[in-house]
N, C-alpha and C positions, 0 to 999 in steps of 0.2 A: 392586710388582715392581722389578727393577733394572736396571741400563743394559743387562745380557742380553737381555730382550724387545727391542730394539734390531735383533737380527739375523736374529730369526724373523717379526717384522713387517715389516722388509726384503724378506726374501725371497717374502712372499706379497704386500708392494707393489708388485716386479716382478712378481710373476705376474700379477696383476689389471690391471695399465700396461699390460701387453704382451696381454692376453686381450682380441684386437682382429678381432673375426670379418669384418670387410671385408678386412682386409690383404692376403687372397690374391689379393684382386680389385681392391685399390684401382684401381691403373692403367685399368682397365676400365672403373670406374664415374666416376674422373676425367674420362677420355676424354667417355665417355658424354654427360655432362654438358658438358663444354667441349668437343666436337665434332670432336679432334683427340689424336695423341700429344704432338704438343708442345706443346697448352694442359693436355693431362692432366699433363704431366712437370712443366708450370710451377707445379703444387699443389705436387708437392715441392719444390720450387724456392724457392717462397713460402715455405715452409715455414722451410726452413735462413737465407734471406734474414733473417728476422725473427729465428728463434735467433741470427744475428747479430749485430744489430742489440741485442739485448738483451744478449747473451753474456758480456760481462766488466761490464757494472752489476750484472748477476746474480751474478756470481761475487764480487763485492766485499762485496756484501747478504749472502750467505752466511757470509765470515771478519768482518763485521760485526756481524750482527745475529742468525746463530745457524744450523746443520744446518737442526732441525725445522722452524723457521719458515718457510722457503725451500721445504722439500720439501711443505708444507702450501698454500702459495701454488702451486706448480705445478702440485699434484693439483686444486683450482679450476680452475685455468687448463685444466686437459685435460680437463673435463668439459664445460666451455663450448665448446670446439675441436671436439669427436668433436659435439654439438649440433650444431653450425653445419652440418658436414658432413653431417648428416643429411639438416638442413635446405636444402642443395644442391641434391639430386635433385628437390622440388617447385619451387624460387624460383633456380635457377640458379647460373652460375659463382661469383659474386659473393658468397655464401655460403659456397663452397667455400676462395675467397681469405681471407675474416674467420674460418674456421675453421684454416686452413692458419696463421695471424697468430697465432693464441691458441696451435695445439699448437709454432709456433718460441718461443714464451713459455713455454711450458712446460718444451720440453726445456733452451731457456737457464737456468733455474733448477736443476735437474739437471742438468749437464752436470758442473761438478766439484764440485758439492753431494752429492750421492749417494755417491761416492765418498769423500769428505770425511766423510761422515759412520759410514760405514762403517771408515775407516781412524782415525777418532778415537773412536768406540766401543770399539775393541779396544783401542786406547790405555786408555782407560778401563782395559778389565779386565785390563790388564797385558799382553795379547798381540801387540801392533802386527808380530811377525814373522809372523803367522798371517794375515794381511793374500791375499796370494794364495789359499792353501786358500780363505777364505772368499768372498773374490772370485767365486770359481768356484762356488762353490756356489750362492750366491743371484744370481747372474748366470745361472746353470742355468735358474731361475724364468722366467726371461725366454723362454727357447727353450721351455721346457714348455708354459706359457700359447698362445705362437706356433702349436705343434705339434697342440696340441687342441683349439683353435680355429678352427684352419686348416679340418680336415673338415666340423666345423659351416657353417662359412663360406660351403665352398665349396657345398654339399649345398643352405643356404639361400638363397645367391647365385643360384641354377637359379630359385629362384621368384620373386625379389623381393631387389633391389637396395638398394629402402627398409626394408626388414625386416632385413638385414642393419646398416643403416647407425644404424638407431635401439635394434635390440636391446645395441651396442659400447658404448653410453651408461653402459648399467649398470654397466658393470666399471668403469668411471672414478670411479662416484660412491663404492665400497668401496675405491676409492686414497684418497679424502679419509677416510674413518671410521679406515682404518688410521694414516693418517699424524696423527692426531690423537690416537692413543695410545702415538705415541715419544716418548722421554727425551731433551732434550739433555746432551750428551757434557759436562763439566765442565774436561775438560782442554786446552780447546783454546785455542788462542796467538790471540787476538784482535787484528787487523791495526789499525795506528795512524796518523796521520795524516791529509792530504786524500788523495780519492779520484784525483785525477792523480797524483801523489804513491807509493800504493799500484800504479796500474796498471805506472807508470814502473818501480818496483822491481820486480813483476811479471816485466818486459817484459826489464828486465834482465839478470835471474836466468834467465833461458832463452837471451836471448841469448850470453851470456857461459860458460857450460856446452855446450862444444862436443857431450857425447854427450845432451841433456836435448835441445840446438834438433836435432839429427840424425832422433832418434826422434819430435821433433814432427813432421818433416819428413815423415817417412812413415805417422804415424799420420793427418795431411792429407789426403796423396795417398792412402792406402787407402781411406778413408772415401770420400774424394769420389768416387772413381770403381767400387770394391766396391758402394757403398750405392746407386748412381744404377743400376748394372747389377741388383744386387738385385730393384728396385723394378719395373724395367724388364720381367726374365726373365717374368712373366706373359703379357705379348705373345708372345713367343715361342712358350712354354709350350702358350698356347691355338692355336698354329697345328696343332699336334700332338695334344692333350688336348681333350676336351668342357670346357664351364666349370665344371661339376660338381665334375669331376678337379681341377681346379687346386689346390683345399686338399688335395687326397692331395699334390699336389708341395710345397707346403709344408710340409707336416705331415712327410713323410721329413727335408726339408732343418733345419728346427728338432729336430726329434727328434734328429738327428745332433749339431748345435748343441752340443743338451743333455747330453749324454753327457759330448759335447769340455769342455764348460763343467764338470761337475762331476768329470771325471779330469784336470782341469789344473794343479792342486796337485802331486798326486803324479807325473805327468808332468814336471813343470816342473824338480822336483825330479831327479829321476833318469835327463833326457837332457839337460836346458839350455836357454835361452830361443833360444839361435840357432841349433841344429839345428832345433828345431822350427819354428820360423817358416819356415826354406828348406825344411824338408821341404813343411811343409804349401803354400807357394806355390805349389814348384813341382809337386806333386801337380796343385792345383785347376786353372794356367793349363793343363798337360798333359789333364784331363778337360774344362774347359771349352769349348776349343779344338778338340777333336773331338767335342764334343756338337754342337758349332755347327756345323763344317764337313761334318759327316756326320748329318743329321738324322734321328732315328730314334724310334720311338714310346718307345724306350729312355733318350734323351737327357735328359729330363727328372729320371732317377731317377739319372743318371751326375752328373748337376750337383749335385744335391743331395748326394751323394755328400763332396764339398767341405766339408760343412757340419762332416765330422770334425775337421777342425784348427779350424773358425772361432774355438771358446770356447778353444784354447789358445794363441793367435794373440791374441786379447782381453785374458787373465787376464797373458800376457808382456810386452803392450806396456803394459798402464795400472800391473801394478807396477815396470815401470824406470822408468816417471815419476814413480812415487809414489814411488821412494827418492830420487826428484832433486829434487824438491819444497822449496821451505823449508815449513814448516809453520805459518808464519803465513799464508804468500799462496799455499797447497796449491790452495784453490778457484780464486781468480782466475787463476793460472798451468794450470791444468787449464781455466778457460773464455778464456784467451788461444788455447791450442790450439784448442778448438773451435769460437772465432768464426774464425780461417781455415780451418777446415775446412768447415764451414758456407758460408762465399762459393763458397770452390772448386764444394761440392758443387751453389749452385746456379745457378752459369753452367756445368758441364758437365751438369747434369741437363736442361737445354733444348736443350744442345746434342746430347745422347743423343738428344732428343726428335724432334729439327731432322734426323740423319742420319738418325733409323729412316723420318720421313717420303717423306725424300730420296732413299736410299739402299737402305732396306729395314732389315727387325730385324735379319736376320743380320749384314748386314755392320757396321749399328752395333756391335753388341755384340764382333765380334772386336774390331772399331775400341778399344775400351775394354779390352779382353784384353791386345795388345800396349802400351798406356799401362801397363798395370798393371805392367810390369817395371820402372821405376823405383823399384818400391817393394822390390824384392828389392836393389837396389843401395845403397839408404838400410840397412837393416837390416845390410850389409856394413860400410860407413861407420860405423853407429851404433856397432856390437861392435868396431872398429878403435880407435874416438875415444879408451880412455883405458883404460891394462894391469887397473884391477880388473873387468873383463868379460871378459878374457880368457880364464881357466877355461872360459864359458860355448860361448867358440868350440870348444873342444874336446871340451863334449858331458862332460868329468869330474864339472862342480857346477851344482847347479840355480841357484836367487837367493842374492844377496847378506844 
């Protein structure tokens, strides 16, 4: 076969990544286990801490040594992780930590690995502008997985915590059989050098690109404080909802995702990367804002609600980075972003943890609602930074 099964085993690698039947309940079962929200919150905490820590070694191993190889190491890596955490709920925190340690190893190998391989595949087959459409599509996989797992999850969650955390095993071990039968890409610009050397240009190369570090700037802050509220909303959720229910709240809000993630090509195309992002922002603070302040057995389906723009939101912000990109140090400049997003996410993920205990869930989470407008003023900034985005501000041309 040829470098085409590339992008159909792609997209059922995310599905099978993301087909994670605790996820509705993590927080819960975090909690459970470590006896608090803010030693629950410090699993994901842990989590990013270590994708950190690994983040841009990862990303050099990648323009080193190859796509597949990388993304075959990670899918090990995430099967040992979801293990570990299974293994939490009988032998404690401490398991939860060494499985939290593996899945930041994993995502670090992923983080601009994945991507990378995805945008030098097409390369391959002469398509590299098709680069979004496909984005979107096989990034769909992700919220699908999310979405239909979620109801299993939550339904199985009602009876057994450990049942839920040992059956998530499976899907990780058919991430490894998939990624063991992709092709690596042949065209790609192999990075030269020492490895400080490579970071440095890296580091450079982002810095010195005023609309490249802008968009990093805010794909940071979204993450860090989006992802942590993400994780978080299940507390909420269950103050309102049975635990049963919870995977119905997810299962809407991924399903929405999913939509967003496979009409974001053609969206992208025919309103613009920066209407859409202020659309959808200011949509979601506007809904989330009054789910929170007016609490309602309704709230839960209004938040989710949100999840329309998230995959167009995704597919606009990782391809202005992938045109800013060089193309030798594509990974490692994609995991320079991500290891500070990764720190951020996991000193304000404790500190979510820290006010919900303190303060309560509500007000945490406005708390993290109004931070999030920073991220609407970067995206200003960003489409400002240099006249070929211009177009976009006005909504006439989709991508460059």
């Amino acid at each position: 076969m040829t470098i085409q099964r590339n992008i159909k085993l792609l997209a059922w690698f995310n599905f099978f990544l993301d087909f994670r039947l605790y996820a509705p309940v993590a927080i819960l079962y975090f909690a459970d286990v470590a006896g608090s929200f803010a030693l629950g919150m410090s699993v994901f905490s842990v989590v990013m801490l270590a994708g950190a820590m690994f983040e841009v070694p990862t990303g050099m191993f990648s323009d080193r040594f190859g796509r597949v190889r990388t993304l075959v190491i990670g899918a090990g890596a995430g099967v040992l992780a979801v293990t570990c955490y299974a293994l939490g709920g009988s032998w404690g925190y401490g398991w939860l930590v060494i499985g939290a340690v593996g899945e930041g190893f994993a995502r670090a190998l992923y983080s601009g690995n994945n991507a990378a391989l995805l945008h030098d595949t097409l390369t391959d087959m002469g398509q590299p502008d098709a680069y979004q459409e496909f984005l979107g599509k096989t990034s769909a996989m992700f919220q699908v997985a999310l979405a239909t797992s979620a109801i299993l999850g939550g339904l199985l969650a009602s009876v057994s915590f450990l049942l839920v955390m040992w059956l998530s095993v499976v899907p990780q071990v058919l991430t490894l059989v998939l990624g063991l039968r992709m092709i690596e890409p042949v065209t790609v610009q192999r990075a030269e050098g020492s490895v400080l050397a490579q970071m440095r240009t890296a580091f450079r190369g982002i810095v010195r690109n005023r609309k490249l570090r802008t968009i990093s700037a805010a794909s940071i802050l979204d993450h860090a404080l989006g992802e942590s509220a993400f994780q978080f909303e299940a507390a909420f959720i269950n103050t309102l909802w049975p635990v049963w229910a919870l995977g119905l709240a997810r299962t809407l809000s991924n399903g929405g995702a999913a939509i967003s993630f496979y009409l974001s090509g053609r969206l992208i195309r025919r309103f613009g990367e920066f209407k859409l992002l202020m659309t959808g922002d200011s949509y979601s603070k506007v809904a989330t804002t009054a789910a929170l302040a007016v609490p309602t057995v309704a709230s839960p389906a209004l938040m989710a609600s949100t999840s329309l723009f998230f995959g167009v939101k995704m597919v606009s912000m990782g391809g202005l980075m992938q045109r800013e990109f060089s193309s030798d140090q594509r990974a490692t400049m994609g995991s320079l972003t991500a290891f500070v997003g990764s720190l951020v996410f996991a000193a304000y993920s404790i500190m979510l943890g820290g006010m919900a205990d303190w303060l309560g869930i509500i007000p945490a989470l406005l708390i993290t609602e109004g931070l999030s407008l920073g991220v609407m003023v970067l995206y200003v900034r960003a489409f400002r930074a240099r006249p070929d985005v211009q177009p976009a501000l006005d909504g006439a041309a989709g991508p460059d």
